[in-house]
Phi, psi and omega in degrees: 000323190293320167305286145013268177345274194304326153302344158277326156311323170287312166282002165279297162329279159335325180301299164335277198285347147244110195258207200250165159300086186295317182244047151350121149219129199290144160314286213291349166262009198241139161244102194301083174296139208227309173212152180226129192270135175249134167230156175231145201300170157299320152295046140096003203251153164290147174249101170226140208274130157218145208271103125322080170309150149263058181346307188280320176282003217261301203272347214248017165079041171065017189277110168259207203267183198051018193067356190277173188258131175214158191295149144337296205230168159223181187247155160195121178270181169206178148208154184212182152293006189194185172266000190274314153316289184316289193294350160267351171297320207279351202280333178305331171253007176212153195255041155252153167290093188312132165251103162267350176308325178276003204274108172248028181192132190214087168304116158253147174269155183341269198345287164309323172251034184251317204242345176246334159099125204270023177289314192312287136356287175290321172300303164320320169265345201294313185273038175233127182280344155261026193262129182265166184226028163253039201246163189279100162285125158239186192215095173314114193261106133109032184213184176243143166323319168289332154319290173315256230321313161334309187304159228200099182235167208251206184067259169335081176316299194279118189288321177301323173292358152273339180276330187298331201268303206292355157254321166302342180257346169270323165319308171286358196234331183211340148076023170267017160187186202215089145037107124290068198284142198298330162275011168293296193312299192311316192257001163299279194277020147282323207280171211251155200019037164251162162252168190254148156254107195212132191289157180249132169269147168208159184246143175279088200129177165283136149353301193305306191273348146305345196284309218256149203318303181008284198292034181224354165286356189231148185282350170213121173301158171253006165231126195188137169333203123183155173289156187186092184090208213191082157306128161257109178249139170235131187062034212090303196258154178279130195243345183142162202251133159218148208222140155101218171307297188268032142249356186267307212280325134336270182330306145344295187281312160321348184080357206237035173285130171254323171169165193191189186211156208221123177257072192281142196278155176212079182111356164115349167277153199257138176061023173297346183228146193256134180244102172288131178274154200228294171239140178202140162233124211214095168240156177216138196247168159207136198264194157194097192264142188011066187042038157251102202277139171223144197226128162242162194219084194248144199242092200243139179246167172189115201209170186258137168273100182284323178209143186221099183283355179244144165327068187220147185291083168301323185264035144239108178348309185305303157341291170281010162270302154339310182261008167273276164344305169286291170336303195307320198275294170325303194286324159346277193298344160268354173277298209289324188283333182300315191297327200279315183287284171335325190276265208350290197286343155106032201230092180295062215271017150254058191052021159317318160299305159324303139356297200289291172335313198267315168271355195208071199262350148313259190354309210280347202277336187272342155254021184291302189274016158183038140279355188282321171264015179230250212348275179273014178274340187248021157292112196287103189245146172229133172238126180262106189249113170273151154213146184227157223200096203276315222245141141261044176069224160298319172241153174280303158294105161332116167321305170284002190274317191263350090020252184298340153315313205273335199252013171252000000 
């Protein structure tokens, strides 16, 4: 009996801990959201575009019923006094339950994130427990968020899964920009005199005609994303665009170089030899001399020599000391224009306070409440850049050396 006992007890208990699914939500009731655009209205109000999958087309290559063809995805908007108002406005137009646990992309339009600025905003996704805040921030460069989101791009089904691909491989490939997540921005414009960094998107083409299947019917669309810049935000709201040098040299200082390729003159030709990177590392330290901070930034690469438009001896040591030395000096002078820009907007987005904050933190608390505007626009940086030179591809000799040989 005494057994008995404990064996009912036991199960019963068991019975307690494996409970049932209380909070179940059937797939066929969920509208799985992929991206969502925020904009703001003319009266003051949010606008929000959100990006729908469509599953079944998703898998069957765009097929709908009768053979006809239908989008990925779908749009559906709202507006509201907020974003939490907007997305229960938007629950009205679609017989699905908005899902947010998949949203790997969060568009701001300029305009909103110029002029009001994205803490208000980020406090809204940050306090939604299911909304992740390892999803991607961009910023719509000379467009509105809905405009991105809307757009219909090939190769790529899922449009969000084209801006996430098309910045992690230009990030890794080229380095004017950067993979960004909401919780990075959140804790950049948390941290004390920093500024935030967040890539910008733009759309190419008419609007109109991005929405619609066509234009995914032609071998070069006449409408198509693209990365496009470097949003400088202070204090939240965007502050100005960078583009070219002083966004890789941005990027650079960030540590968040994956690889890229440095173009140097020779011989009297301008960018004649291509130095592609293979490995960089970027640490940056700091002192405080007679309650003045001083940063220093140093940088060592190590890359391959991809193309050479000119005659040149690659197997004399002296040589590839020359062009290591012209790398040092190119990527210098892209360091020096990013930081020379950064001090202009008076915006520390490349965590030099932070730095200061981390190594010297009594010190940083008496230039905290006025570095971005005393402090770091007149901040003294020495950047020191090694560079080397591992690999020459396949060949040592130059093509073209053997060429002009042949031709005496």
């Amino acid at each position: 009996m005494k057994r008995k006992g404990v064996f009912l007890l036991l199960m019963m208990t068991m019975t307690l801990l494996l409970t049932s699914c209380w909070s179940k939500k059937e797939l066929t009731d969920l509208a799985i959201v992929s991206a969502m655009g925020i904009d703001e209205t003319k009266d003051g109000r949010f606008h929000l575009t959100l990006q729908i999958i469509n599953p079944g087309n998703v898998a069957g290559g765009m097929q709908g019923g009768g053979g006809s063809q239908s989008p990925p995805v779908t749009i559906y908007s709202a507006s509201g006094d907020n974003i939490v108002e907007a997305s229960r406005r938007a629950s009205g137009r679609i017989s699905r339950r908005l899902y947010y646990a998949h949203t790997n992309l969060v568009v701001v339009g300029e305009k909103l994130a110029r002029k009001e600025g994205l803490n208000t905003l980020i406090d809204s996704l940050d306090r939604d427990p299911e909304f992740r805040n390892t999803s991607t921030l961009v910023v719509a460069k000379n467009s509105t968020a809905a405009d991105l989101v809307k757009t219909l791009t090939p190769v790529d089904k899922i449009p969000a899964n084209k801006v996430l691909k098309t910045l992690e491989f230009t990030e890794r490939k080229w380095g004017e920009n950067v993979k960004t997540s909401l919780q990075e921005v959140m804790k950049s414009i948390e941290s004390p005199g920093r500024g935030a960094v967040v890539s910008g998107f733009r759309l190419v083409g008419n609007p109109q005609q991005a929405q619609k299947l066509d234009n995914l019917q032609e071998s070069a669309p006449g409408a198509t994303l693209r990365a496009s810049g470097i949003a400088v935000l202070k204090q939240g709201k965007l502050v100005d665009w960078l583009y070219g040098k002083p966004a890789r040299g941005t990027v650079w200082i960030l540590n968040k170089i994956q690889g890229t390729n440095i173009n140097i003159d020779w011989a009297g030709k301008k960018e004649a030899i291509a130095y592609q990177t293979v490995r960089q590392k970027t640490s940056v330290s700091a002192q405080v001399k007679n309650g003045k901070p001083h940063i220093s930034v140093h940088t060592r690469v190590e890359g391959d020599i991809g193309d050479m438009e000119v005659p040149v001896d690659i197997t004399n040591p002296k040589v590839i000391t020359k062009i290591e030395q012209s790398v040092r000096k190119e990527i210098k002078k892209e360091l020096r224009t990013a930081i020379e820009r950064a001090q202009k907007n008076k915006t520390d987005i490349l965590g030099f306070g932070e730095v200061v904050h981390r190594t010297r933190p009594n010190q940083f608390k008496k230039l905290k409440t006025e570095w971005n505007d005393v402090y770091f626009p007149k901040l003294d940086v020495d950047i020191t850049v090694e560079a080397y030179v591992r690999r020459a591809g396949l060949r040592n000799k130059s093509f073209l050396s053997g060429v002009k040989e042949n031709q005496k």
